[in-house]
N, C-alpha and C positions, 0 to 999 in steps of 0.2 A: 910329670908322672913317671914313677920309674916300676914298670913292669916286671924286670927282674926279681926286685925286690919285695914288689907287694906279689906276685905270686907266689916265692920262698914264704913270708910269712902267709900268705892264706893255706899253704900246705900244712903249714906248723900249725895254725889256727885249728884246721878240719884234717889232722893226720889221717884217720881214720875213713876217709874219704879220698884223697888226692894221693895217688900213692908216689907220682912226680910234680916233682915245678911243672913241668910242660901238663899237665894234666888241669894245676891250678891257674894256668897261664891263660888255657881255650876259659874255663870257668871266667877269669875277670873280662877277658872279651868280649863272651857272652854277654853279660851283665853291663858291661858299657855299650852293646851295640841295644841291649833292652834298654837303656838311661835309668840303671837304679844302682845303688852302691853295691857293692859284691857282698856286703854284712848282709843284705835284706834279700838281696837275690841268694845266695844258702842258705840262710834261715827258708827261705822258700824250697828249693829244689832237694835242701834233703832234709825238710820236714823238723825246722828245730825251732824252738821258740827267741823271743828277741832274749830274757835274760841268757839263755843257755848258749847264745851266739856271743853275750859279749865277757861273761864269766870267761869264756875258752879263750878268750882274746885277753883280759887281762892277766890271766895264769901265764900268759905268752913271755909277755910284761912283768913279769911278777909285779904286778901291780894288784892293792887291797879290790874285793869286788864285794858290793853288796846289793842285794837285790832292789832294796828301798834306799832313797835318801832317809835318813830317820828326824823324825818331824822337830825335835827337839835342836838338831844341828844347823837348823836353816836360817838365816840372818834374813832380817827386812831390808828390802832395796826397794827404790819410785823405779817404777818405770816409765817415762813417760810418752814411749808408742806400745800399748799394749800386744800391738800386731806383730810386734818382733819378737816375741815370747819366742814363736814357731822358728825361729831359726838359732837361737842361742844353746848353745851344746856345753855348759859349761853353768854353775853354781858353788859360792864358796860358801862355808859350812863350818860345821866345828865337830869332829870326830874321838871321843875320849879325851885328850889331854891338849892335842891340838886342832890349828887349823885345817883344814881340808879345802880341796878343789875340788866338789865330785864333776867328773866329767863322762860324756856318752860320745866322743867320737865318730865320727863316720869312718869308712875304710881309707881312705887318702890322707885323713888328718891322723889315724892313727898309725899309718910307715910313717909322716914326719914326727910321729911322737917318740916310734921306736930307735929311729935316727938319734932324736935328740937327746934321750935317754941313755945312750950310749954313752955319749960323751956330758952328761951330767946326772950319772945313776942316782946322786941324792935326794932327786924330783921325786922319785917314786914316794917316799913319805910321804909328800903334799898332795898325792891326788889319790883317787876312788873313783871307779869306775861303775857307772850305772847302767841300765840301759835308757837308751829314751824316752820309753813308755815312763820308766822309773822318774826320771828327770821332769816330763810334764807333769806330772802326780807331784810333786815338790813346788814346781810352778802354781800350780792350781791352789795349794796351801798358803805359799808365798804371798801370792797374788791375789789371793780371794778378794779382798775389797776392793782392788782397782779393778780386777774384772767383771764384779760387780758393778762398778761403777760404769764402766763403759758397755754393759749388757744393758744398762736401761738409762745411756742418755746417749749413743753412738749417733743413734738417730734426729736427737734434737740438737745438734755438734754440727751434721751434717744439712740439719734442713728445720729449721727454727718451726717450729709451729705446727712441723707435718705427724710430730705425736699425740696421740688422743689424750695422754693427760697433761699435753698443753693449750692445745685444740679445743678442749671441750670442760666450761666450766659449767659449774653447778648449771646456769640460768641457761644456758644453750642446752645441758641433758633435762633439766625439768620442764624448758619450754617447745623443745622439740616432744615430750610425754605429751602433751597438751594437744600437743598439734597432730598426732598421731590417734588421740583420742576422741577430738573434735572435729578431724575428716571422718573417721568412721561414724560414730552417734548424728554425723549431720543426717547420713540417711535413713538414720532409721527413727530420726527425730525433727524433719524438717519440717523449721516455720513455712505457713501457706505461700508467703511471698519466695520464699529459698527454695520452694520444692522445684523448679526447673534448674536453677546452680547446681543445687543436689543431686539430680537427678542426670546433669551432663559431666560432674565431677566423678561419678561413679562410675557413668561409661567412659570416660576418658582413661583412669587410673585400674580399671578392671578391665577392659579390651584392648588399651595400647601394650602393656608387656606381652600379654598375650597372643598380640598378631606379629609383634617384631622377635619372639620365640619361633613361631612357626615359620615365620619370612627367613629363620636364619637355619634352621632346621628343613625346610624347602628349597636350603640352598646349595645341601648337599656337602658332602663330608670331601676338605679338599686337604687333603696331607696324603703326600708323596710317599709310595712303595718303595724301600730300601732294600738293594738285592744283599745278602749277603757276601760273595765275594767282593764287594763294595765297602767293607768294612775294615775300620783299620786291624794291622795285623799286633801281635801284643809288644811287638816291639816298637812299630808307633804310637803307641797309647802314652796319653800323660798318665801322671798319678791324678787319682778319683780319690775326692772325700765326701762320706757318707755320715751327717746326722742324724740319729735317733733319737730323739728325746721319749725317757721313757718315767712314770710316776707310776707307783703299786704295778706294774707288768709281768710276775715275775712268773706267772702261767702259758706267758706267750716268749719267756725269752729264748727256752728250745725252739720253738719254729722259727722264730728271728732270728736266730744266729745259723738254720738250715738252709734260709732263702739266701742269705748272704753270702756262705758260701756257695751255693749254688749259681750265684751270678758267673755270666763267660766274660770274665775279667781278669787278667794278669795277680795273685794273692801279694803280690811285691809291690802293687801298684796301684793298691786300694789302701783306704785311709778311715775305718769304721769309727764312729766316735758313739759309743754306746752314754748317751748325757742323761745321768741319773740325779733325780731327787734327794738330796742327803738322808732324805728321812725315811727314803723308800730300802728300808732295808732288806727287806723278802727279796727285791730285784736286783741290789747288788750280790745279794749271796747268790742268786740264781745265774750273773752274768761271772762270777768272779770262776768259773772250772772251764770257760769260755778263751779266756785272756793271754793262755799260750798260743792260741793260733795269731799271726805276727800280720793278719786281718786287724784285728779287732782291740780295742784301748776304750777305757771307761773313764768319765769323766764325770764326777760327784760335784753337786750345785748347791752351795748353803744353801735352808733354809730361808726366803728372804721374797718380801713384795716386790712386784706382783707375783703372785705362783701362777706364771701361766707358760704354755712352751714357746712363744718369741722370746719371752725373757733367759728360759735355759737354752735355748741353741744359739742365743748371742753370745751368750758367757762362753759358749767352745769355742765360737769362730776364730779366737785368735791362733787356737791350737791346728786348725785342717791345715793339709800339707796340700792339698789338692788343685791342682790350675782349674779343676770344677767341683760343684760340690753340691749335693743332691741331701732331700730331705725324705725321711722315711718314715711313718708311722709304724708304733706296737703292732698293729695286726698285718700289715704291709708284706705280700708275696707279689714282688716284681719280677717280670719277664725274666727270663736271663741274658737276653741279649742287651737287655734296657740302656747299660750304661756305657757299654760298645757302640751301640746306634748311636745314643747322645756325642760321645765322643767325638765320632764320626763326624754325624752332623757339623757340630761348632769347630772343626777343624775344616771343613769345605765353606764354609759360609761363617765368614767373619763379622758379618752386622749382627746375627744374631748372639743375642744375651740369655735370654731365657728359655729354657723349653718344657712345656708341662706335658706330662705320659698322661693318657688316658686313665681313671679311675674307675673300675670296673667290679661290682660288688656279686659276690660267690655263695653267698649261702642267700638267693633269692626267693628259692625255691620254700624256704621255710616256713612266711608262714604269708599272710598279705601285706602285712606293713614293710618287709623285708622284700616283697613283689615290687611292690608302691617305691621303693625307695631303691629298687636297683631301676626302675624306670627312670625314676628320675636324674639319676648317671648318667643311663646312656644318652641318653639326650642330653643332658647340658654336655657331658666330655667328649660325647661322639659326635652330636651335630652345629650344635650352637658355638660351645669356645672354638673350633675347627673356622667356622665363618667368622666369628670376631678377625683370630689373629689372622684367615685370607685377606679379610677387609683394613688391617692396618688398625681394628677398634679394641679401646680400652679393654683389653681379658681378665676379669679377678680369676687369677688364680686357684686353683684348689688346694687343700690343706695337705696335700703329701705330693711325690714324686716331679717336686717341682726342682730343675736342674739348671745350675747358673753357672756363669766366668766367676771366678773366686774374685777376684781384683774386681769384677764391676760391683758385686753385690756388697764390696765394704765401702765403696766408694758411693754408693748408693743410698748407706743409712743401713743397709741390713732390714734387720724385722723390727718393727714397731711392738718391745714389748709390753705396752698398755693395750692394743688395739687384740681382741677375743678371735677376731678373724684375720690373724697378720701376712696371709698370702692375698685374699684381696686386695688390702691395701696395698702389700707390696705391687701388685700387678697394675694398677693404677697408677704410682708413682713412677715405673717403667715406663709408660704411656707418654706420662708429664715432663721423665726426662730424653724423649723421642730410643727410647729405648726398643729393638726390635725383641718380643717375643715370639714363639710359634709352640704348636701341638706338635709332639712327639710321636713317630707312630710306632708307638709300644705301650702297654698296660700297665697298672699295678691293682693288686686285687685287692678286696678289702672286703671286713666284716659289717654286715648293716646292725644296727640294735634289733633286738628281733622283741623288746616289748617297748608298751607304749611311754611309761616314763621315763626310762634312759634316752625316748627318743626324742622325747620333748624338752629334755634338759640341752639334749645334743642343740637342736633346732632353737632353739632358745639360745643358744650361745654362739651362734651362728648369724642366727638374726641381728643381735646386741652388736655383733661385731660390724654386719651389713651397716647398720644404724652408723655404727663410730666413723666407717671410711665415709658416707654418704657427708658426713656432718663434716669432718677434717678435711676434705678436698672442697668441699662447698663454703669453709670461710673466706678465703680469697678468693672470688668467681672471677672477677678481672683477673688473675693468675692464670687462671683455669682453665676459661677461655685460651688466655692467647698460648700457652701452650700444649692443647691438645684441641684448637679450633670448636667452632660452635658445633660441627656435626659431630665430631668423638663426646663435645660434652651431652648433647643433647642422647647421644646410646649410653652413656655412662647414668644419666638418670632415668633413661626408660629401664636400663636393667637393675641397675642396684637400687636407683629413688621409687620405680614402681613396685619390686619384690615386694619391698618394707612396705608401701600405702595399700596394696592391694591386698596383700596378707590380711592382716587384719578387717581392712573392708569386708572381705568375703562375710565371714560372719554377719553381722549386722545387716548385710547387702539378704543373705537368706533368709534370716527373720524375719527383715521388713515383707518382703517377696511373701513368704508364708503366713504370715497373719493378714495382708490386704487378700490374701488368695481368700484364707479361713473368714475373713470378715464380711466378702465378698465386696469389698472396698472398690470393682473396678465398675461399680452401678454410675452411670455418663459416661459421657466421650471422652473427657480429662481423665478420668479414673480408667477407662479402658485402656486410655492411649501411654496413661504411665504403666500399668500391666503388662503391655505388650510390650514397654521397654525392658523392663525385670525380664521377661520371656527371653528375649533378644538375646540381651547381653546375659543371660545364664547356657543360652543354648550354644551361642558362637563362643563364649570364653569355655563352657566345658568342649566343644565340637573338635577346640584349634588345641586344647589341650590333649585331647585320645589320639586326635589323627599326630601330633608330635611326638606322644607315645606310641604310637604301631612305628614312627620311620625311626626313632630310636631304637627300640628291643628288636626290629627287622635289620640296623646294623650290625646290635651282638651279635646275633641270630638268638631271640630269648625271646620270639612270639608266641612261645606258650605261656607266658606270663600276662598276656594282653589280657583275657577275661578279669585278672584283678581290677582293671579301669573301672571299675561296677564300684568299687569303692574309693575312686577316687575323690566323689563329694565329702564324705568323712576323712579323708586324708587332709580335704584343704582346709576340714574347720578345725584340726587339730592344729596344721599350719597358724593357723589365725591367732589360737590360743597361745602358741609358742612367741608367736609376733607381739601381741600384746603385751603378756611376758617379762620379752626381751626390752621392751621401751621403758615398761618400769624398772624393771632392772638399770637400764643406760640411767637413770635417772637416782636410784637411790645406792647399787653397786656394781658401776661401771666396767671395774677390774676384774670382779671376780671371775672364777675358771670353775665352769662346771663340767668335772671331766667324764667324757664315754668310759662306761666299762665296756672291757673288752672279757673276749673270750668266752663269750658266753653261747656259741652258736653250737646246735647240736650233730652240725651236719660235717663232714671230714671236708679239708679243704686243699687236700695237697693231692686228693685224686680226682681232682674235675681239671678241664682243659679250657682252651679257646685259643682260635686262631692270633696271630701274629700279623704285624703289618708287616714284617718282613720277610721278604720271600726267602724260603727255603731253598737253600740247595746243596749239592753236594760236599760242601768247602766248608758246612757250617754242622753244627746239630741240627737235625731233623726233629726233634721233639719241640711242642709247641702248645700253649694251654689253652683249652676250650673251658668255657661254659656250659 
C-alpha cells in the first residue's frame, strides 16, 4: 500500500476539499482505521454520490466515464458461482466501434491502475469506467436468468426436499384439505359412536396451543438490556446489508428511505438493496431521485414465477456486500439503534446466527381490528418467541426485521421461494440445523390493515404459508425427530400444527356450542355433561387468551387497548375463515401471493414513540420511540 501515492491522487481526485497531501493522507487513515475504501468513505464525509466520486476519478485518468453500462454493450458469460457476482469489479463489453473493459475499481486497485497506465497510456482506450452501483445493474441484465435460476432452486441445491414445490404434491395439498376439513365438520357432525373422539379431539387441538401460549407468555420476557456505551463504536462495525423487497410501494418509498437513513449506522457501511418488481413501475420512479445517496442501490426482478418476496430477495442476495443482512418490510420504521445492537450482539456471541427485533404495530389505536392485531404482536414478539429462543425451541420467525450472518444464511438455503410464509420455515430449518437463534431487544414498527378484507387475505397467506412449513418439515419425521429431538418437535407442532387445526375448529366448535345451547340439546346427563365440556373449553381457551393479552399490551405499555378483548370472539371466527381459506388455497394455488396493501392508515406514524431495550445514556442518542 503506498500512502504517498494514494494520498497525492485522492488530493487530485477531491481538489476542492484536500488542499494538501497531508490533509488527504489523515483522510485515507481515517478510512482504513473505519475498514471502508477511501472512494466510499468521501463519497460519505463530503456528501457525494458513488457516480460523482468515480467520474472525478476517471477525469483523473483521463479515462472514458459513463454513468450506465449501456445494455446493448454487454456480452453473455455462465457464471457458474452466482455468489461471486458481488466481488467482480470488472465487465467486457462493446462501446461504439470497439471492445471495452468497463471497470469500477476500488481505491487501492485504482493507484495500481494509475501506475500502470503510466507506463502503458494505450490501455485507456480499452477501458470505461462505471461506478459499482453502475456495474451491478449490468450484472443484473447480464445475469437475469441465472439469477433466476438460483432465486428459486438455491434451496433445493442446498437441501432436496425442504422446498414446498418439492415437498408438497398435488395429493399431499388436497389430502391435507380433507384433513383440515374433516377435523373441523367432525364436531359439529359427530357419528353417536365418535361423539366422545370428537369431543376429546376438540379439547385437545383447542386447549393445548392455548395453554402452552400462556405457559410461555407466563414465563416472562427474557432478553437481555444493552447499555449503550456497550455498543460497537462506527469504526468497529462491519458493513450491514439491508433487503427491501418492495411491489406497487411507491406511497411509502419517502418514509422508507427516512427510516433508513435515520438508522445510527455508519452511511459508508450500510448496503441498502431497494429489490423492486420490474413491473412496478410507480416504485421505481419513486425510488430512482433516492439513488444518489451512496446508502441506497435498486435492484429490478423480472417478471417471473413465483411472484412472491422469497423469491425477489433471493435474486439480490448474490449482490449484499454485508458480513450481515437484515430484512425490511414497505411500511417498516426500525429503531435506530437496531442494526448497531444486532451488530453488537453477533460480534460478542458467536454461536449466534439469527436475531429477530420485536414487531411492534403503531396505528392500533385506529380502529379494533388494528387493536386485536397489535395485541396479538405483542404477545407472540414480546412474550412467546422471547421464551421459545430462552428455551433452545423451534422460533418461526417473523416476516421482517429478521438479522442473519450473510455466509450462514447462503449456506443454509436462503428463503424457500415457494413457501407464502418463508421466515417461518426459515426459522425451523435453523432449529433443524442446530442453528442458535435469539430475540433482539429492539423493535420495528409496522402498519396493521385496518379493514377487514386486506386482513384476511393477509391472514390467509399467512395461514397457507403455516400449512406449507407444518407439511414440508413433517415429510421426513424420522429426520425430524432426530434432529431437533421429540421435545422441540412435539413445540413445533403444538405451535404451528395446533395454530392451523384450532383455527378453523373454532368455528364449527361455536356452532355446535350454540345450536345444542338453542336446541337445548343438554336434556340428560350425556347431554349435560357434553355442554359443560363446550362451557369448559370455551371459557378456559378464551380465559388463557385475555389474561395472554393483558401481559402482552402490559409489556408495550398499550393497556388501553385491552377493552377491545370484547371482540376477541369475532376476531377468532374471522381467524377460522382465513384458515379455511388458506387450505383451499394450499390445495388448488399454493404459490400464489396475496399482497397487503399498505399505506392506508390514517393516523401519522413518525410522531408516536416507545421505549427501547436499550438503555439510554449519555454516549448515545436520547431519543427513543413510544407507543
Amino acid at each position: 500500500m503506498n500512502e504517498p501515492l494514494g494520498a497525492a491522487l485522492l488530493r487530485r481526485v477531491f481538489r476542492e476539499y484536500f488542499s494538501t497531501d497531508g490533509t488527504a493522507l489523515i483522510a485515507l487513515r481515517e478510512a482504513a482505521q473505519a475498514g471502508i475504501d477511501p472512494f466510499r468513505f468521501c463519497a460519505q464525509q463530503l456528501n457525494l454520490s458513488e457516480n460523482e466520486v468515480y467520474r472525478r476519478a476517471a477525469n483523473i485518468l483521463v479515462l472514458t466515464f459513463s454513468n450506465e453500462v449501456p445494455p446493448l454493450s454487454i456480452r453473455a458469460i455462465k457464471v457458474h458461482n452466482i455468489d461471486q457476482l458481488n466481488s467482480v469489479a470488472s465487465l467486457r463489453g462493446r462501446m461504439l466501434d470497439r471492445d471495452v473493459l468497463f471497470i469500477s475499481p476500488d481505491f487501492w486497485r485504482y493507484v495500481e491502475l494509475a501506475k500502470r497506465l503510466s507506463g502503458k497510456p494505450q490501455l485507456r482506450a480499452q477501458l470505461c469506467v462505471v461506478s459499482p452501483k453502475s456495474l451491478r445493474r449490468a450484472f443484473v441484465q447480464q445475469q437475469g436468468a441465472s439469477l433466476y435460476e438460483s432465486s428459486i432452486t438455491r434451496l433445493a441445491k442446498k437441501w432436496p426436499f425442504a422446498s414446498a414445490h418439492l415437498g408438497l404434491s398435488s395429493f399431499t395439498r388436497y389430502g391435507f384439505l380433507c384433513v383440515v376439513l374433516a377435523v373441523a365438520i367432525s364436531v359439529f357432525f359427530p357419528l353417536g359412536w365418535f361423539q366422545p373422539v370428537a369431543t376429546s379431539l376438540m379439547t385437545v387441538l383447542f386447549l393445548l396451543p392455548a395453554v402452552f401460549r400462556l405457559s410461555c407468555a407466563l414465563n416472562g420476557r427474557v432478553v437481555t438490556r444493552v447499555s449503550t456505551d456497550k455498543l460497537l463504536t462506527d469504526n468497529q462495525l462491519p458493513t450491514y446489508s439491508i433487503i427491501i423487497p418492495l411491489r406497487d410501494e411507491a406511497l411509502l418509498v419517502k418514509q422508507l428511505a427516512k427510516a433508513m437513513q435515520a438508522l445510527n449506522y455508519p452511511a459508508a457501511k450500510l448496503d441498502v438493496k431497494f429489490v423492486v418488481e420490474a413491473t412496478s413501475k410507480e416504485t421505481i420512479a419513486a425510488i430512482e431521485p433516492f439513488l444518489d445517496d451512496i446508502r441506497f442501490e435498486m435492484i429490478p426482478v423480472p417478471d417471473s414465477e413465483p411472484r412472491t418476496k422469497p423469491k425477489a430477495v433471493n435474486f439480490a442476495l448474490p449482490f449484499v456486500r454485508g458480513e450481515h443482512v437484515v430484512i425490511f418490510d414497505a411500511e417498516d420504521i426500525p429503531e435506530p439503534n437496531q442494526l448497531r445492537l444486532a451488530a453488537t450482539i453477533f460480534a460478542s456471541n458467536t454461536q449466534l446466527e439469527c436475531l429477530q427485533a420485536e414487531l411492534v404495530i403503531d396505528n392500533a389505536n385506529e380502529n379494533p381490528l388494528t387493536a386485536l392485531f397489535a395485541t396479538e404482536y405483542a404477545t407472540q414478539f414480546g412474550l412467546i418467541m422471547p421464551t421459545l429462543a430462552h428455551l433452545d425451541m423451534p422460533m418461526p420467525l417473523g416476516g421482517t426485521s429478521n438479522h442473519f450472518r450473510t455466509e450462514t444464511l447462503k449456506n443454509l438455503g436462503a428463503w424457500d421461494s415457494f413457501n407464502v410464509t418463508e421466515d417461518a420455515d426459515l426459522g425451523i430449518r435453523l432449529a433443524r440445523k442446530k442453528l442458535k437463534s435469539a430475540i433482539l431487544p429492539s423493535y420495528t414498527r409496522e402498519e396493521a390493515p385496518i379493514n377487514t378484507w386486506p386482513w384476511i387475505k393477509q391472514r390467509t397467506r399467512w395461514m397457507k404459508g403455516w400449512m406449507q412449513t407444518l407439511l414440508v418439515h413433517s415429510r421426513d419425521f424420522k429426520s425430524l425427530i432426530r434432529q431437533i429431538g421429540w421435545r422441540n418437535a412435539a413445540i413445533f407442532y403444538i405451535f404451528v400444527g395446533g395454530l392451523v387445526f384450532s383455527a378453523p375448529l373454532h368455528v364449527f366448535f361455536v356452532a355446535q356450542f350454540s345450536l345444542d345451547l338453542f336446541l337445548h340439546k343438554g336434556v340428560g346427563l350425556a347431554g349435560y355433561t357434553q355442554l359443560n365440556i363446550y362451557v369448559l373449553v370455551l371459557i378456559t381457551g378464551y380465559l388463557s387468551a385475555v389474561f395472554t393479552a393483558f401481559l402482552g399490551l402490559w409489556h408495550t405499555r398499550q393497556l388501553h387497548l385491552f377493552g377491545w378483548q370484547l371482540f376477541l370472539p369475532i376476531y377468532w371466527l374471522l381467524t377460522s375463515f382465513a384458515t379455511l381459506r388458506a387450505a383451499l388455497q394450499l390445495a388448488v394455488a399454493p404459490f400464489s401471493w396475496e399482497k397487503t396493501t399498505h399505506a392506508r392508515t390514517q393516523l401519522p406514524r413518525y410522531d408516536q414513540k416507545r421505549t427501547s431495550n436499550v438503555e439510554q445514556t449519555s454516549t448515545a442518542p436520547t431519543k427513543s420511540f413510544y407507543l
